[in-house]
C-alpha positions as CSV (number, residue, x, y, z in Angstrom):
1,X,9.4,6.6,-39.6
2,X,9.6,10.5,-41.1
3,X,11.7,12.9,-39.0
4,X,8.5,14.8,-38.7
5,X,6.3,11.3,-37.1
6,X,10.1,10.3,-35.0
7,X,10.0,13.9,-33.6
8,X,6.1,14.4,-32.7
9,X,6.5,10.8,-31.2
10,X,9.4,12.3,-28.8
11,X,7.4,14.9,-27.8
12,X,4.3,12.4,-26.9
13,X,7.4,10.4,-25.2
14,X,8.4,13.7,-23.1
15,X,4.7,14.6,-22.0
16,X,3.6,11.2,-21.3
17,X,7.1,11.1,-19.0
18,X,5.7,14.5,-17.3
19,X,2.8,13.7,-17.0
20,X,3.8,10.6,-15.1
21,X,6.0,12.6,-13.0
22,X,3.5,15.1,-11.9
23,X,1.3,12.3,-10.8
24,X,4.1,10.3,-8.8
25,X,4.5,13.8,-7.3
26,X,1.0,14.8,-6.7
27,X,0.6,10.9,-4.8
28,X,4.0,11.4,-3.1
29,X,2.2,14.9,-1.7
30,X,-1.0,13.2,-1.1
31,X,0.8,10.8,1.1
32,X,2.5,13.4,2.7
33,X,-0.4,15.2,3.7
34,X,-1.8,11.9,4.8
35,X,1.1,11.6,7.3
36,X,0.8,15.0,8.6
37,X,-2.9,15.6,9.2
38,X,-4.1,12.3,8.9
39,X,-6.7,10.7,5.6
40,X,-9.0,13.5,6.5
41,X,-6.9,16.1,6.0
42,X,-7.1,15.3,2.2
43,X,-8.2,17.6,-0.1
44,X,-6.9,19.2,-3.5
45,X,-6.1,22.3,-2.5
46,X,-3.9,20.5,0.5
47,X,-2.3,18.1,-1.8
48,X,-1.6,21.3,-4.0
49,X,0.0,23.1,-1.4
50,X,2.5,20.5,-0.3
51,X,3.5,20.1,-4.2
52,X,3.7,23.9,-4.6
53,X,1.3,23.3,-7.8
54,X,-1.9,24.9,-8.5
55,X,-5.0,23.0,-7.2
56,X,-6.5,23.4,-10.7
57,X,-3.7,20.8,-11.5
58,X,-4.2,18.0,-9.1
59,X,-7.7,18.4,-10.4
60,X,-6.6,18.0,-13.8
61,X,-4.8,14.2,-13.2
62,X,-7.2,13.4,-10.0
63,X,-10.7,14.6,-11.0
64,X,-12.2,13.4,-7.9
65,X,-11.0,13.3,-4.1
66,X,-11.4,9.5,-4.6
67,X,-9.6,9.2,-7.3
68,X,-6.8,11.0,-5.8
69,X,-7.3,8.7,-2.9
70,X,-7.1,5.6,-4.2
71,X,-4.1,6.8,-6.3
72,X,-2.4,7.1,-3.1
73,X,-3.5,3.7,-1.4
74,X,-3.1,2.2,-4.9
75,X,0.9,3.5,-5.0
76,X,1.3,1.7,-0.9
77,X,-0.4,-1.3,-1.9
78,X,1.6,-1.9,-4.9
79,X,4.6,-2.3,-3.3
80,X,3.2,-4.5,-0.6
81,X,1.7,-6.7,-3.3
82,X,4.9,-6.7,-5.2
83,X,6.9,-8.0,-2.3
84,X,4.4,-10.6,-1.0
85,X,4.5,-11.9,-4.6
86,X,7.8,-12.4,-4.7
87,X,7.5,-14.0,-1.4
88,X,5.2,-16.7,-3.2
89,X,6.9,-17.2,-5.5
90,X,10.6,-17.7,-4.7
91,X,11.5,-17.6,-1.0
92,X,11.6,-20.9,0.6
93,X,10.0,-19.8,3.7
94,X,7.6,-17.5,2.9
95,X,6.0,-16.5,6.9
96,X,9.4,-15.2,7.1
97,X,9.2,-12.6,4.6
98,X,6.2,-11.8,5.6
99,X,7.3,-11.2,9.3
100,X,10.5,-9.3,7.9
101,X,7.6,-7.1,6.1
102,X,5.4,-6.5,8.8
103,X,8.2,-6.2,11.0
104,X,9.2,-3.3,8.9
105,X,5.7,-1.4,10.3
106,X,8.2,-0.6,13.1
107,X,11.3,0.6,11.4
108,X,12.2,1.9,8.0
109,X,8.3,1.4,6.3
110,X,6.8,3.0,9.4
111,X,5.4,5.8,7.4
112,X,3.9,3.8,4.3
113,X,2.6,1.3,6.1
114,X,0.9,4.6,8.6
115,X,-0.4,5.9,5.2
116,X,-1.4,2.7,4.3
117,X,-3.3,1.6,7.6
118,X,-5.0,5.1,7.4
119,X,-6.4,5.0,3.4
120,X,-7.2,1.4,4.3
121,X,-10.0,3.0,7.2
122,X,-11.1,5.7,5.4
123,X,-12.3,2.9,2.8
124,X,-14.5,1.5,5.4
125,X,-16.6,5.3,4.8
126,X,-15.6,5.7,1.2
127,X,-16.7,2.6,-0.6
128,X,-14.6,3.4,-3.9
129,X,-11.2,2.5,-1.9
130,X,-12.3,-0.8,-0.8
131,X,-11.1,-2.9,-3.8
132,X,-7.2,-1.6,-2.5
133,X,-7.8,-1.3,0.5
134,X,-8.6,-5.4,0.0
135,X,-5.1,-6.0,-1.9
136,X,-2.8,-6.6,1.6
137,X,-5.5,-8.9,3.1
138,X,-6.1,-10.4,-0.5
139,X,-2.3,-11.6,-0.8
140,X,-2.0,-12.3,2.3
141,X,-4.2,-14.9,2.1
142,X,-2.7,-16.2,-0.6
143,X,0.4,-16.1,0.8
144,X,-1.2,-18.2,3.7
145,X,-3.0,-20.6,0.9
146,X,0.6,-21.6,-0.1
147,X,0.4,-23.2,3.9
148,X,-2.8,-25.0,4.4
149,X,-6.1,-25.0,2.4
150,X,-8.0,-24.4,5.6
151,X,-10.2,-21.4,4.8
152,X,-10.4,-20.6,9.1
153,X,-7.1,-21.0,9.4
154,X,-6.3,-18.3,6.7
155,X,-8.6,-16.1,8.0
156,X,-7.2,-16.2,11.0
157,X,-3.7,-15.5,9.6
158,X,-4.7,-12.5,7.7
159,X,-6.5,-10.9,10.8
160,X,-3.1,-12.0,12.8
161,X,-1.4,-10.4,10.0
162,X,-3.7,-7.2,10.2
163,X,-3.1,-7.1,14.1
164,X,0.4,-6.9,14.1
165,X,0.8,-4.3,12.0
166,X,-1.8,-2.2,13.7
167,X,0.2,-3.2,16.8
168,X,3.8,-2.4,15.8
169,X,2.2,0.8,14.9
170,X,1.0,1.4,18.1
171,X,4.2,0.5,19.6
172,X,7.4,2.5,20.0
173,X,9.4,-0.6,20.5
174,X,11.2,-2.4,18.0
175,X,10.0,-5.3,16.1
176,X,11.2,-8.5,16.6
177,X,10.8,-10.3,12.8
178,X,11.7,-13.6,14.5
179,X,8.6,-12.9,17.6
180,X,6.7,-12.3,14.5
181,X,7.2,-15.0,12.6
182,X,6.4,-17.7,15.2
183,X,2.8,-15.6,16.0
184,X,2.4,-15.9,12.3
185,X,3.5,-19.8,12.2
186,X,1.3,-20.5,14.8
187,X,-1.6,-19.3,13.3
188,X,-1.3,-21.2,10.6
189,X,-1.1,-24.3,12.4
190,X,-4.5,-24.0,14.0
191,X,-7.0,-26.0,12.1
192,X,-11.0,-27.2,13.1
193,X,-11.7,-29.4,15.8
């Protein structure tokens, strides 16, 4: 490669990097705002104002309100499908993880999983935030598949699931992972009569 093609690649490097910075950032404000005034208190001129950027910019990398939107859900959900994955896929009880996630709802991931719980309602009005707003419940049933093949029974455990963390929301009072996990255990043990 010619210095010339080595250096204009660099440069593509360091916008691309920017560029991917200023949309972490504009998400990270989106779900601030989201915190603060709630899903409907979205808009780009709000998101613009908590990243002290011009609203011309979030327009730029989030043409639409959706699109910022499900940026924001996408960048909660993410993690949450990261983790369960790993759960899957390596721990030798899973519905423990799991518990020690949702348990979380009440301690250090109180405000993602707040953000998350709020994008994941507003997709009930706004149809393009649906297919995220499935991703929790979509794991977690697969995370329940790796316990039973009974299609009631992980239904059941993703709506358990669902309630918790709703609940631990709700709450003020600590979670108790090991609570959790037996509410979670018994679900699954529940088949058809």
């Amino acid at each position: 490669m010619s210095k010339g093609m080595a250096a204009e690649h660099g440069t593509a490097d360091g916008r691309r990097a920017r560029g991917e910075r200023r949309r972490a950032q504009i998400i990270e404000a989106t779900l601030a705002v989201v915190l603060r005034d709630g899903a409907a208190g979205v808009t780009h001129r709000s998101v613009a104002k908590e990243a002290e950027i011009t609203t011309s910019l979030t327009l730029y990398y989030f043409a639409t309100l959706d699109d910022l939107l499900i940026a924001a859900l996408s960048s909660v959900t993410e993690e949450y499908t990261e983790r369960i994955r790993r759960l899957i896929e390596s721990e030798d009880d899973p519905l423990d993880g799991l518990a020690r996630l949702i348990a979380e709802s009440a301690g250090p991931g109180r405000e993602r999983a707040l953000a998350e719980r709020e994008l994941s309602t507003l997709a009930a009005r706004r149809p393009a935030l649906r297919p995220v707003a499935r991703r929790w419940r979509d794991n977690v049933a697969e995370l329940a598949r790796t316990r039973t093949d009974d299609p009631d029974a992980v239904e059941a455990f993703v709506a358990v699931s669902d309630g918790l963390c709703a609940s631990l929301l709700l709450n003020d009072a600590e979670a108790d992972p090991e609570h959790i996990r037996a509410v979670l255990g018994r679900t699954l043990r529940r088949t058809h009569q």
